[in-house]
C-alpha positions in Angstrom: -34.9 60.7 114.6 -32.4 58.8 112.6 -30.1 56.1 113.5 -26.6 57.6 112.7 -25.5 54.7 110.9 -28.2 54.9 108.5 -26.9 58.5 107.5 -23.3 57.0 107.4 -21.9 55.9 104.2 -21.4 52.1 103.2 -17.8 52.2 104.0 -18.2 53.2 107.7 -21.2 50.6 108.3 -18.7 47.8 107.0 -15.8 49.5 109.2 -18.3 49.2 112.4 -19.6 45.5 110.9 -16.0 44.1 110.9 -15.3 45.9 114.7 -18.4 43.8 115.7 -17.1 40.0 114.0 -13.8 40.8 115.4 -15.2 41.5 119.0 -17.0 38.7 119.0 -14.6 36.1 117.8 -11.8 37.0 120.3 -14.4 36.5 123.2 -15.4 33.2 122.2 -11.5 32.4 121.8 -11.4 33.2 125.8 -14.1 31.4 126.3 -13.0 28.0 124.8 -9.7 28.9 126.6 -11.3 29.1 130.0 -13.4 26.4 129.5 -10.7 23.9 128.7 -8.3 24.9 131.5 -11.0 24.6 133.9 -11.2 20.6 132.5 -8.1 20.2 132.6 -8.3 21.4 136.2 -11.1 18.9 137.1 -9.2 16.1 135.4 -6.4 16.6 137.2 -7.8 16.9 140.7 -10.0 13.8 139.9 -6.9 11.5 139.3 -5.2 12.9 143.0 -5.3 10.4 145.8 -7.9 10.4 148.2 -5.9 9.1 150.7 -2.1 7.9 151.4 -2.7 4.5 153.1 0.0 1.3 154.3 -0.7 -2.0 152.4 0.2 -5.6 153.2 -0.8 -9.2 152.1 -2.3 -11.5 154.6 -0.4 -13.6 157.3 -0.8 -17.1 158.0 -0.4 -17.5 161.8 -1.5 -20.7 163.9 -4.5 -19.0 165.9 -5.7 -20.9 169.0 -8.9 -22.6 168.4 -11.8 -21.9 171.5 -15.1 -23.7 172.3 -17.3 -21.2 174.2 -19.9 -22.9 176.9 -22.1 -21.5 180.1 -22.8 -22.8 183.5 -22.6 -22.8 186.9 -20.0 -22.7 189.4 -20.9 -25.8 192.3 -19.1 -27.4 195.2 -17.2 -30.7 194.1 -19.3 -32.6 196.6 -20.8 -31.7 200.1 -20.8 -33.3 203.2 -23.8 -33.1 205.6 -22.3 -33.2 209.1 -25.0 -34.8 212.1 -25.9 -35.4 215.2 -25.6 -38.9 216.2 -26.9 -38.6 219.6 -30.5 -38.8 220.6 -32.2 -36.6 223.1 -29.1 -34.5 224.0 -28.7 -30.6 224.3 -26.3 -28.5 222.4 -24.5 -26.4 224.5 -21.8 -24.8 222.0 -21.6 -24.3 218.8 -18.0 -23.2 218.0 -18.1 -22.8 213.8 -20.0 -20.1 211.6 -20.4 -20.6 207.8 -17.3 -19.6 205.8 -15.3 -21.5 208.4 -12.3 -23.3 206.8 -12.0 -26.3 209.0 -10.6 -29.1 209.3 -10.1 -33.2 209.9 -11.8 -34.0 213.4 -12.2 -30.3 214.6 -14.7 -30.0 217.2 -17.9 -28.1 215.3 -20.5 -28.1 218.0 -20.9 -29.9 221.9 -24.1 -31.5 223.3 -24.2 -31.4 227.1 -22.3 -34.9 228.0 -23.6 -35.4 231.8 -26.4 -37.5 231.5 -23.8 -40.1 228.9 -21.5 -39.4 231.6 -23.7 -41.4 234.3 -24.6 -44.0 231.9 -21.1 -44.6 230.7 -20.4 -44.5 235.1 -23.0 -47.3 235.2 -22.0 -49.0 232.8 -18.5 -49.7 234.0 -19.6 -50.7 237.5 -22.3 -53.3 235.6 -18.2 -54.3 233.9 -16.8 -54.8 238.1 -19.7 -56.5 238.9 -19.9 -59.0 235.7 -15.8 -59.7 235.9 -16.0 -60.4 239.7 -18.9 -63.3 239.4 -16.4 -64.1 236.5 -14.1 -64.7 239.0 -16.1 -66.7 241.2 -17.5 -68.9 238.7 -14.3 -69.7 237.4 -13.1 -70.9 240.8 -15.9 -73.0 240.9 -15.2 -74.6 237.8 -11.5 -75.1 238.7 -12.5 -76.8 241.9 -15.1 -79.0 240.4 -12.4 -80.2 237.5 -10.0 -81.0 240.3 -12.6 -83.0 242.3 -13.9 -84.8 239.1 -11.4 -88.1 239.3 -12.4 -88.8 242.6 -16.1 -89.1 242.4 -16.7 -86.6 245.0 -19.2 -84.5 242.2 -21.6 -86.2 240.2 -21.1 -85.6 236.2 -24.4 -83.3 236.3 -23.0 -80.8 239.2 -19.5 -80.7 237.5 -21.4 -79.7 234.1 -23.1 -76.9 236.3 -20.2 -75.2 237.2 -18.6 -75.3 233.4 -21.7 -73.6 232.6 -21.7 -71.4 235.0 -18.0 -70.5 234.3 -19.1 -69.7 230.4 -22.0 -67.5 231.4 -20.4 -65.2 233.7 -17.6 -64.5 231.3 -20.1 -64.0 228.6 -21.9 -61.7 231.2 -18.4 -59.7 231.3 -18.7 -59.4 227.5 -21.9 -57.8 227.7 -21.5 -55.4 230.0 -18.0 -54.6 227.9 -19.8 -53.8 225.2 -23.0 -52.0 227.0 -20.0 -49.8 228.4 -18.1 -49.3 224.8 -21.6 -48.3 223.6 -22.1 -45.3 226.3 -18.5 -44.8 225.4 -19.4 -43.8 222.0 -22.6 -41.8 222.7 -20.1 -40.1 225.3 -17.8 -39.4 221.9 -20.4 -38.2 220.2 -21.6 -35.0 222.3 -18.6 -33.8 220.2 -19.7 -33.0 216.8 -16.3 -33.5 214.8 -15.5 -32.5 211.0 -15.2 -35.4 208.8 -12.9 -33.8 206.4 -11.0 -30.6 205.7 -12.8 -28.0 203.7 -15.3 -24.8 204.6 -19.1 -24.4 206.3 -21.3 -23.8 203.9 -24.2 -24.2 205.5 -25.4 -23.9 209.4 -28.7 -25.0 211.3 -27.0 -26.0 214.6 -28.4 -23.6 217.3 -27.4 -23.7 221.5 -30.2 -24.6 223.6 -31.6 -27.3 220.8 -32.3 -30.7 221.7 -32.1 -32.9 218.0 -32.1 -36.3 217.4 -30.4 -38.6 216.2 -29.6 -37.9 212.3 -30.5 -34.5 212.4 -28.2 -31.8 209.8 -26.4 -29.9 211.7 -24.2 -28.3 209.3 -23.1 -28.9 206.0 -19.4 -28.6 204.4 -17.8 -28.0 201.1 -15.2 -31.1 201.0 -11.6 -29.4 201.0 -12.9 -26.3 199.7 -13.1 -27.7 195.7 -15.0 -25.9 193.5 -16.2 -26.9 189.9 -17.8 -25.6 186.7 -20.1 -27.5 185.6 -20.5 -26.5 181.8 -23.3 -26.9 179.4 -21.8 -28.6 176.3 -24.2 -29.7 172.9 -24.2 -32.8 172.2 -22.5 -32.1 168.7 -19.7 -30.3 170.4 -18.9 -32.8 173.2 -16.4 -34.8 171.4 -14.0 -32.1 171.0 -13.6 -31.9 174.9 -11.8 -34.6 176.5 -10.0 -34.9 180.0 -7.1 -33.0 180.9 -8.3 -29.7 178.2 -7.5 -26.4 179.3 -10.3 -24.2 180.0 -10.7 -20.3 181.4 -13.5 -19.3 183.1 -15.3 -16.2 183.6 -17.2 -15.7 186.7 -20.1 -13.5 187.3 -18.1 -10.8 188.8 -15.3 -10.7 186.0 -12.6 -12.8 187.9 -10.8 -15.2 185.8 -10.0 -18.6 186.9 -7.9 -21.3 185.3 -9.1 -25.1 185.0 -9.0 -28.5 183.7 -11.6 -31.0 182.5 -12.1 -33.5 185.4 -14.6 -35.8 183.7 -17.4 -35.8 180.4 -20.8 -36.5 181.8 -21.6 -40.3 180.4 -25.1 -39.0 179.5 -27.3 -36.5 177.6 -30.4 -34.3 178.8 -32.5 -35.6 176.2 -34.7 -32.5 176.8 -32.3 -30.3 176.2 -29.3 -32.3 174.2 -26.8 -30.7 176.9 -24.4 -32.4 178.5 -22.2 -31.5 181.6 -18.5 -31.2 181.4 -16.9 -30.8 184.8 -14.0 -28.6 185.5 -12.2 -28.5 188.2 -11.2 -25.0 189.8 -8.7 -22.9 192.2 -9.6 -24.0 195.9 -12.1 -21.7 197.8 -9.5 -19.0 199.9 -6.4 -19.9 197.2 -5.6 -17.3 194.5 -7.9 -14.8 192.4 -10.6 -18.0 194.0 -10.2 -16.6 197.5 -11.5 -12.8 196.4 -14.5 -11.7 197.9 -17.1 -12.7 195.4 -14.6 -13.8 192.7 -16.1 -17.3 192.4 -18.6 -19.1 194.8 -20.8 -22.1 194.5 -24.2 -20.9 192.5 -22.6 -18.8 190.8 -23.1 -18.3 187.1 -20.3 -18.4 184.8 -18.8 -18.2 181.2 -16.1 -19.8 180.1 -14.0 -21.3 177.3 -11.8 -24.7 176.6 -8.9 -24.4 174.2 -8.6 -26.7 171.4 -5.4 -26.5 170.1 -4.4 -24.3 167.0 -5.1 -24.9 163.1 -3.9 -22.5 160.7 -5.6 -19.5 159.4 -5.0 -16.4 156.8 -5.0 -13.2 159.1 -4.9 -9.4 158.5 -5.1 -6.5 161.0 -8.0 -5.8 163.1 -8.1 -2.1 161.4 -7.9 -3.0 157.9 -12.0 -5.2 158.3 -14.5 -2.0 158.0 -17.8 -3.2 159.2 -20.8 -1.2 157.3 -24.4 -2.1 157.3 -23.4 -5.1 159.5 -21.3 -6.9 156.7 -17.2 -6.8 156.9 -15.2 -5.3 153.9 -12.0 -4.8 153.4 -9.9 -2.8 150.6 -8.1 -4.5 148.0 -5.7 -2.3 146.4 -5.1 -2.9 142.5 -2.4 -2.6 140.0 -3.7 1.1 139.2 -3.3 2.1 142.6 -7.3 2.1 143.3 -9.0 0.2 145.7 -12.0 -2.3 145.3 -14.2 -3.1 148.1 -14.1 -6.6 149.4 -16.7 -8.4 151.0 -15.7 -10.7 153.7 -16.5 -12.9 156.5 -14.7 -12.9 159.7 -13.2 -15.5 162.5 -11.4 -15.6 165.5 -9.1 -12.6 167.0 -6.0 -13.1 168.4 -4.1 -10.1 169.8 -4.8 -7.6 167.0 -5.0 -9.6 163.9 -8.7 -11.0 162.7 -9.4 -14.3 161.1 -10.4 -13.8 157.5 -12.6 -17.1 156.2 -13.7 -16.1 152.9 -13.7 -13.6 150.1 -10.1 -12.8 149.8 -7.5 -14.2 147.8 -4.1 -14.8 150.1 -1.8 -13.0 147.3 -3.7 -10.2 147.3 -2.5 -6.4 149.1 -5.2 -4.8 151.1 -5.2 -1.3 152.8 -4.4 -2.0 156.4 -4.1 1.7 157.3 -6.6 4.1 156.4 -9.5 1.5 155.4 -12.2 3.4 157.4 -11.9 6.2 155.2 -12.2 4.6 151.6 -14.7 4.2 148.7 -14.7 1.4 145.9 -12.6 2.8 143.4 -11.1 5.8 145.2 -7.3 6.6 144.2 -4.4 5.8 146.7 -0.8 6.5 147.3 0.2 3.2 148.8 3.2 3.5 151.3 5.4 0.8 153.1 4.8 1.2 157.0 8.3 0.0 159.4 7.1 -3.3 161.0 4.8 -2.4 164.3 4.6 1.3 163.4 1.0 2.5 164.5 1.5 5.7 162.8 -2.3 6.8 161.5 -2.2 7.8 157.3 -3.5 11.5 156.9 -5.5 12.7 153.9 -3.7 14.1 151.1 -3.2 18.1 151.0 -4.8 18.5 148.0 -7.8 16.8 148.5 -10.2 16.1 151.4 -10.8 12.8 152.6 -14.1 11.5 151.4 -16.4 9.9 154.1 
């Protein structure tokens, strides 16, 4: 069968010909037009900001400058408290450990009978020396009296002088042999020699302990000290009289000063001790249960003064892959990521070391949610606003 426009006559194929051009023309017309509305579209969204963000140059602030140590938490000194009788039986024991004592308290009694006696004997041996004292001396006085009439030969008068001085030193002794049972009578009382509290007991009734024996020992007016672990290359930045905080094991904080810089180094370990001197045991956050005892383990830090130091907010440092960046926002209005390194913190500014220039403006607002490069609308936040930016309508925040 035949096509019909091959019975159709030249006019009508050109009439169908020029329909066809026509057609085709005006389509790619819409086309084009489509195409470079959707590009102008795409331009347009491309050169939206990401994100509307507050901006700010660094501060300069005087930040307090820390030295960070570890160590232990020890008694200032301890006293060992004894017995000082021999062969004696305790009878009462009248302190426990933790006891706060003080100067001369009774601690512990040994049974005093048996000192009794001797100290009884000792002062009738005293009657007995003083009364042949007395007699000798009579005798001397007589013989002196007698000695200008020639009644007593030189050698009998010489007697009784001597006999005179021995008595009286025979009243010294026994004096003394009596002060002596005295004092072992004083010490069936086992007295404190200092204030402070019990740290350690071994005293037990019944017991019969000699002389010397530890009967309890006691932390000397209840001091307490850290004993820090300082490197040798740090040492000379700590010096009497410096400030430091400590952290005990159970999260109390205690305030302290440098007492003393140990003289020496370990040479094994090139540590040296610096002593500080803490709260009383039983006065303050101290006295807690657990807050700070001798043995303990502890942290702690000595203040050093304050230098200078170029500061930004704590939220505008983005920490990614374990480096710290943070946005510098450019003439254009687009940020460039900045590498930096970090310092100290104070409150909630963060020391910045290096890799920023002091004039420049960074993102202190927002930072967590930028790329390099990406587009911003930069607004002026009122001083201590915490207000948190919020991606712009148009577009969707960009992770």
């Amino acid at each position: 069968m035949n096509h019909p426009l091959s019975s159709s006559s030249p006019a009508t194929r050109r009439t169908v010909v020029s329909a066809v051009v026509v057609t085709l023309a005006a389509a790619g017309v819409l086309l084009f037009a489509l195409g470079s509305r959707a590009a102008d579209e795409k331009s347009t969204a491309a050169a939206r900001p990401v994100l509307t963000v507050t901006a700010a140059t660094p501060q300069q602030l005087q930040l307090a400058q820390r030295l960070s140590a570890n160590g232990s938490i020890a008694a200032w000194q301890e006293a060992s408290v004894g017995s000082e009788a021999s062969g004696l039986k305790l009878t009462e024991v009248r302190v426990n450990v933790g006891d706060r004592v003080r100067r001369g308290q009774v601690l512990a009694v040994f049974s005093p009978l048996t000192v009794q006696a001797e100290v009884g004997q000792a002062r009738a041996s005293v009657m007995e020396a003083e009364a042949n004292a007395a007699e000798a001396a009579a005798n001397a006085q007589r013989a002196r009296a007698l000695e200008p009439s020639g009644a007593l030969s030189a050698s009998q008068i010489n007697q009784y002088l001597t006999a005179e001085k021995t008595a009286q030193a025979r009243v010294e002794a026994a004096k003394a042999t009596l002060a002596a049972q005295q004092l072992r009578l004083d010490y069936t009382q086992v007295r404190s020699p200092d204030d402070g509290v019990i740290s350690a007991r071994s005293a037990t009734v019944g017991a019969v302990v000699g002389a010397g024996t530890e009967l309890f020992r006691l932390i000397r007016q209840g001091r307490i000290e850290w004993r820090a672990e300082v490197t040798s290359a740090e040492l000379g930045r700590i010096a009497p009289g410096t400030a430091a905080t400590v952290t005990s094991a159970g999260g109390a904080q205690l305030q302290g000063r440098v007492r003393m810089v140990a003289p020496t180094v370990d040479p094994q370990t090139r540590l040296a001790l610096v002593y500080v001197d803490l709260p009383p045991l039983g006065t303050g956050r101290a006295g807690a249960p657990g807050a700070a005892l001798p043995g303990m383990f502890a942290r702690g830090e000595f203040a050093l003064g304050a230098t200078p130091a170029m500061t930004v907010p704590q939220q505008a440092v983005v920490v990614r892959d374990g480096f710290s960046y943070v946005f510098r926002v450019g003439d254009d209005s687009r940020v460039s990521q900045l590498k930096v390194a970090t310092g100290r913190l104070e409150g909630d500014r963060i020391e910045i070391t290096s890799g920023l220039d002091a004039q420049a403006r960074v993102v202190t607002q927002g930072a967590g949610f930028l790329n390099n490069g990406d587009l911003v609308r930069v607004t002026t936040a009122p001083a201590g606003s915490a207000a948190t930016p919020a991606p712009a309508a148009s577009a969707p925040a960009r992770q």
